[in-house]
N, C-alpha and C positions, 0 to 999 in steps of 0.2 A: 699179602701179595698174591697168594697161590688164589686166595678168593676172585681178585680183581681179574688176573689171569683166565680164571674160568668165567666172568661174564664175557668176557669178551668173545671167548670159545663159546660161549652160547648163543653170541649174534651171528657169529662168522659159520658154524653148523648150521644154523636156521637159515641163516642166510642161504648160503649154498644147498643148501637140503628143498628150501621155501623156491627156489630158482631152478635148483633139477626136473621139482616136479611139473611146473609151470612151462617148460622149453617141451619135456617127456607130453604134457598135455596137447600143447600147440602141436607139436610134430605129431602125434600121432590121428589130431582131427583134423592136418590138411591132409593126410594120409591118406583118410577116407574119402575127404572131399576130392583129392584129387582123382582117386582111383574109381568113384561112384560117378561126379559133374563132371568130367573130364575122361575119363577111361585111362588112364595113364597113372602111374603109381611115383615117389618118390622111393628112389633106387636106394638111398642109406635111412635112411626113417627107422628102420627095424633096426639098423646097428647101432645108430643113435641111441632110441629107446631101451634098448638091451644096455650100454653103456652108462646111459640116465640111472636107470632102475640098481644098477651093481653096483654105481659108483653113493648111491643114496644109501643104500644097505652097509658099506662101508662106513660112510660119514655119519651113521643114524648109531652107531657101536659107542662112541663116544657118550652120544646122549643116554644110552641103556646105562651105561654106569652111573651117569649124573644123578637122573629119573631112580635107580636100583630099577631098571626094568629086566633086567637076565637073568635067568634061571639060577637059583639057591635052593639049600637045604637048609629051611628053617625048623626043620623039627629036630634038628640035633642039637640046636643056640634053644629049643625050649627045657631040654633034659641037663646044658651044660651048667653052672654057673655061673657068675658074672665074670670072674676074672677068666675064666676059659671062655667065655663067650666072646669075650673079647680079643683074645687073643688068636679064636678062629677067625674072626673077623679079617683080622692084621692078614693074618695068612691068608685069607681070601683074596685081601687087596694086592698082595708082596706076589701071588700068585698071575691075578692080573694084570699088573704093572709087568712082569717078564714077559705073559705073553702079547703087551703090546711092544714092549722093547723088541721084541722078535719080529713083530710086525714093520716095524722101522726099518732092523736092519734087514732081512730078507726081501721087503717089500723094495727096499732102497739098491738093493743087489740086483733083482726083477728088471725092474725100471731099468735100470744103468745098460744092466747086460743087453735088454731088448735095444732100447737106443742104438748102441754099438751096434749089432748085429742090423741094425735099420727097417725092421719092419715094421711093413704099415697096414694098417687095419684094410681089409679088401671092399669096401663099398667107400669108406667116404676117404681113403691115401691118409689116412693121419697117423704118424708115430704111435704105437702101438705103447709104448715105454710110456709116454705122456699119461697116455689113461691108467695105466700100470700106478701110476703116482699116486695115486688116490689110497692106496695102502698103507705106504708109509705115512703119509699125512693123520689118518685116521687114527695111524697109529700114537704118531706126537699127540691128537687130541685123546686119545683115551688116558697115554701118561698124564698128563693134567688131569684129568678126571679120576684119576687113585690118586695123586699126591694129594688132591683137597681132600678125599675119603680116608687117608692115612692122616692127612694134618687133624682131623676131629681125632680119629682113634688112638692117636699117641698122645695128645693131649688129655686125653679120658672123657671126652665128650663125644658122644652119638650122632651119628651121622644120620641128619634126616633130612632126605632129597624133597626136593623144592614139591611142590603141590602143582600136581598141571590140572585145571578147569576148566575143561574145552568148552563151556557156557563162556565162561568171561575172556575167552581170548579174542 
């Protein structure tokens, strides 16, 4: 189940990840065009783009665990042995899993309180709390992304993240 769960979180980040950057691309080459063939600049383009780029960095956190692309200490798993290697591992996950739970609930605190409070971003009027959401989201996906990484290591099987081949994609 946890497996099916994370393809689906794999199209739904890409998606969204494959879509920020495409919007962030567009917005920032009418930018130019407008400000160069035109003399005249779009007023929220930058806060846009700022927004695109933070909210990608966010939603890309999920993927770093999928991938194992974040920063570890593998020279300590080559001195430990097996059964402790493993059980760093757990801890590693059991570690990450709380601070995406933090990210949920703080991130979900963020958002609520800014809403309430009503502010809005200063170039384009948008609820400020909306974009604020993009954390705890990130955060639900990284929890899926340590429960499959815990479901291999409790079961006593190795956890080896998928192979990306930027040739064949």
């Amino acid at each position: 189940m946890i497996e099916g769960l994370n393809r689906i979180v794999d199209k739904v980040e890409g998606g969204l990840v494959t879509l920020l950057m495409l919007l962030a691309a567009v917005v920032a080459i009418a930018q130019v065009v407008a400000r160069y063939a035109f003399n005249s600049s779009l007023y929220w383009s930058e806060e846009f783009l700022l927004y695109a780029l933070i909210s990608m960095s966010f939603l890309t956190m999920g993927m770093g665990v999928r991938y194992a692309a974040h920063i570890s200490v593998e020279a300590g798993l080559a001195f430990a042995g097996e059964r402790l290697g493993r059980a760093l591992k757990i801890g590693a996950a059991v570690l990450g899993l709380i601070f995406a739970a933090v990210l949920i609930v703080l991130g979900w605190r963020l958002s609520a309180n800014t809403l309430n409070m009503g502010q809005l971003s200063p170039a384009m009027r948008i609820p400020v709390g909306y974009v604020y959401l993009v954390i705890p989201v990130s955060g639900v996906f990284m929890v899926l992304r340590y429960l499959l990484v815990l479901s291999f290591l409790i079961t006593g099987r190795d956890y080896t993240p998928p192979q990306s081949d930027i040739k064949n994609a």
